[in-house]
N, CA, C and O of each residue as an XYZ file, in Angstrom:
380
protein
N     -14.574     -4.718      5.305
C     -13.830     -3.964      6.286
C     -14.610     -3.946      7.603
O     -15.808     -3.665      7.630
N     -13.905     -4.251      8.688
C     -14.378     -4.631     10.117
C     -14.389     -3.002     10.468
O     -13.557     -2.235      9.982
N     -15.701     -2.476     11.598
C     -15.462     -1.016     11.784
C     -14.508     -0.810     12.422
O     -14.064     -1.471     13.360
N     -14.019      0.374     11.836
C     -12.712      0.989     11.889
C     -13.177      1.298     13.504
O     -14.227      1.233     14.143
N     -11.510      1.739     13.820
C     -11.334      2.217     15.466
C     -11.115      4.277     15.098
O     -11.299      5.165     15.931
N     -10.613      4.497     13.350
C     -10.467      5.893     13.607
C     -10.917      6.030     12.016
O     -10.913      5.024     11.306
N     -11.301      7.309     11.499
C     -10.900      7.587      9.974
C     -10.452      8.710      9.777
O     -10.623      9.698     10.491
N      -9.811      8.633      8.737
C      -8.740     10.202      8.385
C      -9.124     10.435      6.761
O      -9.437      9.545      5.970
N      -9.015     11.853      6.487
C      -9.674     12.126      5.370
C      -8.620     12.914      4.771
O      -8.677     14.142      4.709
N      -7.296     11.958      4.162
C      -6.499     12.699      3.954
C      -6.237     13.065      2.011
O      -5.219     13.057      1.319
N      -7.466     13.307      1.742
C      -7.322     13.859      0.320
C      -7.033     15.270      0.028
O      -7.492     16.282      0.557
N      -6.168     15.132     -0.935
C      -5.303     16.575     -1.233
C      -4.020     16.983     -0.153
O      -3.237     17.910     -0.359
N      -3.994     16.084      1.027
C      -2.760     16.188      1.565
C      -1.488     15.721      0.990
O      -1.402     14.500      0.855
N      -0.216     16.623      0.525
C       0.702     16.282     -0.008
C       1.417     15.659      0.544
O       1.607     15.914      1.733
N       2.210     14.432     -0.180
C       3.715     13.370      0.176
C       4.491     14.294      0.728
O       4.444     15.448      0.303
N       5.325     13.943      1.758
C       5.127     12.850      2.571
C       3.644     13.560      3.871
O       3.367     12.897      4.872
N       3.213     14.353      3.690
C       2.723     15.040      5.188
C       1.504     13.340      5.323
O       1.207     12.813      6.395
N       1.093     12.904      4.093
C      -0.178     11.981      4.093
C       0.225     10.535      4.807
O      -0.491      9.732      5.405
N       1.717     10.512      4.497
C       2.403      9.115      5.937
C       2.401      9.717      6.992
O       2.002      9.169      8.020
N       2.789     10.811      6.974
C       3.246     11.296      8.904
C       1.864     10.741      9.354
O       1.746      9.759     10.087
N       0.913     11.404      8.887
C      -0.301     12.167      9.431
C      -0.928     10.350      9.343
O      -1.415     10.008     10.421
N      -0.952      9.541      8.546
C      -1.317      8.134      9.031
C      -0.511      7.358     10.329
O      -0.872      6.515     11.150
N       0.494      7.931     10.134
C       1.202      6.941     11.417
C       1.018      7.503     12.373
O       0.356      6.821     13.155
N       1.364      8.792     12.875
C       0.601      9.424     13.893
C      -0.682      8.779     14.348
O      -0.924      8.284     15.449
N      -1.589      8.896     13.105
C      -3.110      8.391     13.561
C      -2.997      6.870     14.198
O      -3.620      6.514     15.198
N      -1.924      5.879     13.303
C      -2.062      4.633     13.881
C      -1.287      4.333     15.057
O      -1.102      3.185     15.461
N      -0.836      5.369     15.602
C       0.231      5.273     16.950
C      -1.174      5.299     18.120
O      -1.363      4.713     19.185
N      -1.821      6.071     17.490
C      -3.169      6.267     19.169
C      -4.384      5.592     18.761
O      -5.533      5.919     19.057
N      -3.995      4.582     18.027
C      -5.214      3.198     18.053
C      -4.300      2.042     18.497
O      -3.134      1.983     18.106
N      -4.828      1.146     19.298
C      -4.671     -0.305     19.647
C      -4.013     -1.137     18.789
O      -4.606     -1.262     17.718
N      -2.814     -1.859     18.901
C      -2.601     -2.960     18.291
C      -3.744     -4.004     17.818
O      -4.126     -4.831     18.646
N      -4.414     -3.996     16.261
C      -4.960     -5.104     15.714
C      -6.274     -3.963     15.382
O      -7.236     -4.379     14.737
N      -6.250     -2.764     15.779
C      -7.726     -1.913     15.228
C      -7.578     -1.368     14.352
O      -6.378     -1.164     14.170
N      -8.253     -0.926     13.540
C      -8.387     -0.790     11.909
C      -8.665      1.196     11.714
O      -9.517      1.986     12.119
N      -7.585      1.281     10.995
C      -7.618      2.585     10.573
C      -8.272      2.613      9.027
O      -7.993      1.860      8.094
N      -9.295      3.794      9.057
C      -9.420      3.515      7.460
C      -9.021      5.441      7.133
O      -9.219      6.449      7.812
N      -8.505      5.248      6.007
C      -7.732      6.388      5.145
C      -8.592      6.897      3.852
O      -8.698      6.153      2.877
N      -9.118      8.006      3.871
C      -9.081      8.202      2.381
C      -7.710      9.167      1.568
O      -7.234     10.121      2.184
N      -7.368      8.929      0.668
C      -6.400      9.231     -0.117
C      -6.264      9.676     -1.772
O      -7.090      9.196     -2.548
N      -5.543     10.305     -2.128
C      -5.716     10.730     -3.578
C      -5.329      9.225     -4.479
O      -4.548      8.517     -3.843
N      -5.642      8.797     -5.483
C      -4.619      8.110     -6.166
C      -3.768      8.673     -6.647
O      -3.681      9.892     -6.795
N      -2.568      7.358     -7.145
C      -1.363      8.139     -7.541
C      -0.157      7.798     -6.225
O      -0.094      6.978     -5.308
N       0.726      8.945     -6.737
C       1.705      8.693     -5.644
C       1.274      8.664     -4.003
O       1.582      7.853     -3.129
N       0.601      9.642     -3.958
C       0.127      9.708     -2.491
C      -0.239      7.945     -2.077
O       0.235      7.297     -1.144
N      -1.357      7.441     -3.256
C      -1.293      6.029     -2.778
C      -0.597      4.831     -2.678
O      -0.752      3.860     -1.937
N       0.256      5.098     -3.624
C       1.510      4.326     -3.426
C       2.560      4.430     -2.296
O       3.020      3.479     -1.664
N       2.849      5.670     -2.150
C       3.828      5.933     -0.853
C       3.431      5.320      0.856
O       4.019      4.648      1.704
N       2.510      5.791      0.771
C       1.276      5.991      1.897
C       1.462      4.147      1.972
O       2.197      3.794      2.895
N       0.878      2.995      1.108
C       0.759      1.624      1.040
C       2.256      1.082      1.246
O       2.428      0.060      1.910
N       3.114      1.624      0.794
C       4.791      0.789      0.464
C       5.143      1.156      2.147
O       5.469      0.317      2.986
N       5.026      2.221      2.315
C       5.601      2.591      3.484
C       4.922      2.062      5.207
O       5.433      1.933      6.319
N       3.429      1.862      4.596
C       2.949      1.337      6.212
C       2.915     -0.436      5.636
O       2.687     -1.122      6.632
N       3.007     -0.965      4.889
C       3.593     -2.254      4.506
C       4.835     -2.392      5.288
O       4.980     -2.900      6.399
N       5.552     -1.945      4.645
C       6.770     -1.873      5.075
C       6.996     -1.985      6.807
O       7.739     -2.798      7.356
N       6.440     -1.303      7.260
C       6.608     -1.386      9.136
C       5.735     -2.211      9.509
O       5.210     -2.285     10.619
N       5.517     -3.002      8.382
C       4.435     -4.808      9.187
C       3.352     -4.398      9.274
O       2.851     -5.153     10.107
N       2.252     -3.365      8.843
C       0.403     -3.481      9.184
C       0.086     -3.897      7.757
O       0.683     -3.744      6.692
N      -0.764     -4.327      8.011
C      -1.768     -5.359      7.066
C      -2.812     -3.428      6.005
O      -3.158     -2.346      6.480
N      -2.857     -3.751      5.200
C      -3.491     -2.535      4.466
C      -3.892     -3.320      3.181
O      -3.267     -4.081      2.443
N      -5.325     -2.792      3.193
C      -5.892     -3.385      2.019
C      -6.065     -1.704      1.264
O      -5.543     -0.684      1.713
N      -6.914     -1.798      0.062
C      -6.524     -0.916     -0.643
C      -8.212     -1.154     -1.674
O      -8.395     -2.188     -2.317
N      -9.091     -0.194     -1.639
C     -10.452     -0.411     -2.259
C     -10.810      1.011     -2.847
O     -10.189      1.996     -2.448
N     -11.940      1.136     -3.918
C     -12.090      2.434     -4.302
C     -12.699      3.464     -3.294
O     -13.060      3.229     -2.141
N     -12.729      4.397     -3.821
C     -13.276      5.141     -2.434
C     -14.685      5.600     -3.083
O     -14.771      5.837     -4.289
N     -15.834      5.714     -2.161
C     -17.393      5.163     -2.147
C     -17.910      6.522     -3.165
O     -18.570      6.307     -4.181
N     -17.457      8.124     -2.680
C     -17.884      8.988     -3.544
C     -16.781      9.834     -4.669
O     -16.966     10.916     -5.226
N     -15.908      9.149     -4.734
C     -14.229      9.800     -5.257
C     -14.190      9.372     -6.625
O     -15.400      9.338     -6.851
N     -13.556      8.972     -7.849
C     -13.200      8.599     -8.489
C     -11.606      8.335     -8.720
O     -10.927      7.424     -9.195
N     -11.309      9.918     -7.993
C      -9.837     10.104     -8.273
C      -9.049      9.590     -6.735
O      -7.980     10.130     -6.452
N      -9.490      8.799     -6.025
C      -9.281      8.771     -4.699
C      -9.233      7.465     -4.243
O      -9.578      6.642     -5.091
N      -8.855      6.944     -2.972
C      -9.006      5.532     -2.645
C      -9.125      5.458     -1.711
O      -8.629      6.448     -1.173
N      -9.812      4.378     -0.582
C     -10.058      4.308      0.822
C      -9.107      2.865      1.110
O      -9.289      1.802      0.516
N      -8.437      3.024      1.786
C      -6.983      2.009      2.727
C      -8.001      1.640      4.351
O      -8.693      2.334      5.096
N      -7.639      0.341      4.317
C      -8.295     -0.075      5.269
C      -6.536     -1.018      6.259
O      -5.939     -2.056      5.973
N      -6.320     -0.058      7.313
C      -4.839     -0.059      7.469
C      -5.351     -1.296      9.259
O      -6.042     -0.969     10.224
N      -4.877     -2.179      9.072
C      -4.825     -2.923     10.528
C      -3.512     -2.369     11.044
O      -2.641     -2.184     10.194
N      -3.267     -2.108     12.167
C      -2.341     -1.353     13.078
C      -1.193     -2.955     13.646
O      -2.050     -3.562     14.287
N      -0.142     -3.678     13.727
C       0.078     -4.786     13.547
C       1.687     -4.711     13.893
O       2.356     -5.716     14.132
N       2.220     -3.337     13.884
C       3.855     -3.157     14.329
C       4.858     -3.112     13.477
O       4.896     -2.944     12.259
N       5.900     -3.335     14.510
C       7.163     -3.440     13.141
C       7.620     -5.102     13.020
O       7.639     -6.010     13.850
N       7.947     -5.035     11.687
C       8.339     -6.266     11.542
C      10.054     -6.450     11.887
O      10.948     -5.678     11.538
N      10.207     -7.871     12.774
C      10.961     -8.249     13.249
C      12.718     -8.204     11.995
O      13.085     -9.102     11.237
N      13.380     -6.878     12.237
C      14.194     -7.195     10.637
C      15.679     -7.272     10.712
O      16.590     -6.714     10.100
N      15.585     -8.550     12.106
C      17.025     -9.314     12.426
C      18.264     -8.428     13.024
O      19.468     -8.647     12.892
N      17.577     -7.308     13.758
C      18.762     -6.799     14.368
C      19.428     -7.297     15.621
O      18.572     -7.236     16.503
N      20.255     -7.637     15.982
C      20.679     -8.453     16.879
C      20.646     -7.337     18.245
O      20.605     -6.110     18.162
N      20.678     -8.150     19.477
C      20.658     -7.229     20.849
C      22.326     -7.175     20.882
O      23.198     -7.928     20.449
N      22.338     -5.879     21.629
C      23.574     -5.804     22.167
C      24.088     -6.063     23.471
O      23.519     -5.673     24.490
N      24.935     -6.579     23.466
C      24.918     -6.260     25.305
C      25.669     -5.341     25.565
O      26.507     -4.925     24.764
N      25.480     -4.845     26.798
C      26.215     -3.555     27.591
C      27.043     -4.620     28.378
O      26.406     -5.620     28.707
N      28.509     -4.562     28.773
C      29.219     -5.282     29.464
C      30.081     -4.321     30.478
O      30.962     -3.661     29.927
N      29.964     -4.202     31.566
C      30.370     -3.343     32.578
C      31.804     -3.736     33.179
O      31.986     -4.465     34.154
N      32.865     -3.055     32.339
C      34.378     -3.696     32.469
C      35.250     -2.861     33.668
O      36.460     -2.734     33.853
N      34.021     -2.336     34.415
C      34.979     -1.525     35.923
C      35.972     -0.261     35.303
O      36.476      0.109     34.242
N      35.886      0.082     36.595
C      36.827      1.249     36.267
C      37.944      1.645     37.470
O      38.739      2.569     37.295
């Protein structure tokens, strides 16, 4: 893991508050800087991984250094993924 740009220590924070509270965090780091997370295992880590997957950042997923019951997410910040919505146009038909 490249040093992180932030870390959040979100063990024992309950689903969903443990996504808000990551995306928030990855909204005020840089495109391509590395958030690292600690987290409960379990659902918290599953939700937390499916869901910032899901909006395109890269997240790896390792034990956490003094936890057993816990895990440290190493989240690259990376956007939303492109998911084919077409543009609209506005067409200005007078009045």
């Amino acid at each position: 893991m490249a040093d992180p740009q932030a870390d959040l220590d979100l063990r024992g924070t309950p689903c969903p508050l443990n996504f808000i509270r990551t995306r928030l965090a990855l909204e005020k780091i840089p495109l391509g800087a590395e958030l690292v997370v600690d987290l409960d295992r379990g659902e918290p880590e599953q939700m937390v991984v499916e869901g910032l997957r899901g909006e395109g950042h890269r997240v790896s997923v390792g034990p956490h250094p003094g936890c057993v019951d816990a895990v440290r997410l190493g989240i690259t910040r990376l956007g939303i993924p492109d998911i084919g919505i077409p543009e609209i146009g506005i067409t200005d038909h007078g009045g």
